[in-house]
MIFILO-942280 format. One record per residue (C-alpha): z, y negated, x. Coordinates in steps of 0.02 Angstrom, whole numbers, padded with zeros to 5 digits, always signed. Example, Ala and Ser with C-alpha at 12.3 -4.5 7.8 and 13.67 -1.06 7.14 Angstrom:
2
+00390+00225+00615/+00357+00053+00684/
% end
This chain:
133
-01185+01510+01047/-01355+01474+01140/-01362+01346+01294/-01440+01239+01229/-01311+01241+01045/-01170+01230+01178/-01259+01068+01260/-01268+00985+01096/-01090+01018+01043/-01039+00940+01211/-01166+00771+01199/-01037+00636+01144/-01147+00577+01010/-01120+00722+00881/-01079+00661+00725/-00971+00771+00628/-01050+00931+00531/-01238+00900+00612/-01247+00975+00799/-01240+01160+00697/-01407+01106+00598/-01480+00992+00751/-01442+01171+00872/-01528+01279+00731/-01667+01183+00718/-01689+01149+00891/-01670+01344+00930/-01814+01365+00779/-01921+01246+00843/-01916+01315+01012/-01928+01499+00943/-02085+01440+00851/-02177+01353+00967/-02173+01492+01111/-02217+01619+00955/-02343+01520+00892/-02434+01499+01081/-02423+01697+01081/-02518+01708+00899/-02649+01586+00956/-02693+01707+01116/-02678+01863+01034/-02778+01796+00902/-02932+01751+01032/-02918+01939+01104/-02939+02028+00957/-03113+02116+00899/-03118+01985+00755/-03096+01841+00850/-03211+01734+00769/-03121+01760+00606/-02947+01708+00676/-03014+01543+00735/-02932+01431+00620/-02749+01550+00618/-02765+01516+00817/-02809+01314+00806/-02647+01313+00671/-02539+01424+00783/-02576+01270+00924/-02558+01118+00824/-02386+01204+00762/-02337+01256+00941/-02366+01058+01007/-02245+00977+00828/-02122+01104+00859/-02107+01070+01048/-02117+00876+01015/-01980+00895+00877/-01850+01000+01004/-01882+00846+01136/-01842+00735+00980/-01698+00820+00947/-01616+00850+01093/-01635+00662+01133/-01506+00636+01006/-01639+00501+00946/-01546+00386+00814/-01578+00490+00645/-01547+00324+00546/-01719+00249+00586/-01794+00385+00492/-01897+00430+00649/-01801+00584+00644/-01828+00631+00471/-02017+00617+00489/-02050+00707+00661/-01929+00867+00551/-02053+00831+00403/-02214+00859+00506/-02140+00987+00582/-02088+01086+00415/-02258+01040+00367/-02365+01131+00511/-02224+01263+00507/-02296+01301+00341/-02457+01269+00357/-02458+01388+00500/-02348+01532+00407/-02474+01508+00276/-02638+01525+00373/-02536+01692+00481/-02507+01772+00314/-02679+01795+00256/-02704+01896+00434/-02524+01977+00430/-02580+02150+00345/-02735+02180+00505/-02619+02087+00617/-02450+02122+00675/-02440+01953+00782/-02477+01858+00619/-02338+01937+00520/-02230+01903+00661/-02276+01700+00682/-02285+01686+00491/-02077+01726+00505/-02058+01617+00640/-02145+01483+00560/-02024+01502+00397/-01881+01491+00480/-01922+01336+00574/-01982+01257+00413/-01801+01297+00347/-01705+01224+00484/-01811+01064+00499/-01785+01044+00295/-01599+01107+00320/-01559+00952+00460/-01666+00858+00363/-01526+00864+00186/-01384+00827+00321/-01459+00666+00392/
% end
């Protein structure tokens, strides 16, 4: 188990069969957002930069919701407010918005295939916490 999974089981405010999906989708989130920064600069350095504009500009916007969400999460914010919910939502929602905008450059670029994944898993954690709440 990860840090941060172990921090979460020990926070006394883990209700009972949700610190597994918050510590997934925090560890997703996180996973994304540093993958997604990595897309958006590798995008800018290759030859066909000016065609990888808009992959880059979704790789950040995904990178800043999925770093918001895991400071969300970790906050143990209350998840009945619904806050919760629709911070995961958004999230899910640039997750595949970005997955969708790496795939069309995943075949040329390697980086793309790579943040498309991570992107897809973070969507599935967010929406996996999200059925638990």
């Amino acid at each position: 188990m990860s840090v941060i999974g172990r921090m979460l089981y020990a926070h006394p405010d883990d209700p009972e069969g949700v610190g597994g999906k918050v510590s997934a989708a925090v560890e997703a989130a996180d996973d994304c957002a540093h993958v997604c920064v990595v897309c958006a600069d590798a995008c800018m350095r290759e030859e066909d930069a000016a065609d990888l504009i808009s992959c880059a500009r979704s790789d950040l916007d995904c990178a800043d919701l999925c770093e918001a969400t895991t400071r969300i999460l970790v906050r143990r914010t209350a998840e009945e407010d619904g806050f919760v919910s629709a911070v995961l939502e958004a999230c899910a929602q640039a997750c595949d918005r970005c997955a969708d905008e790496c795939e069309r450059h995943a075949a040329a670029h390697e980086h793309c295939r790579l943040c498309a994944e991570a992107c897809r898993r973070c969507a599935t954690a967010c929406r996996e916490l999200l059925a638990v709440l």
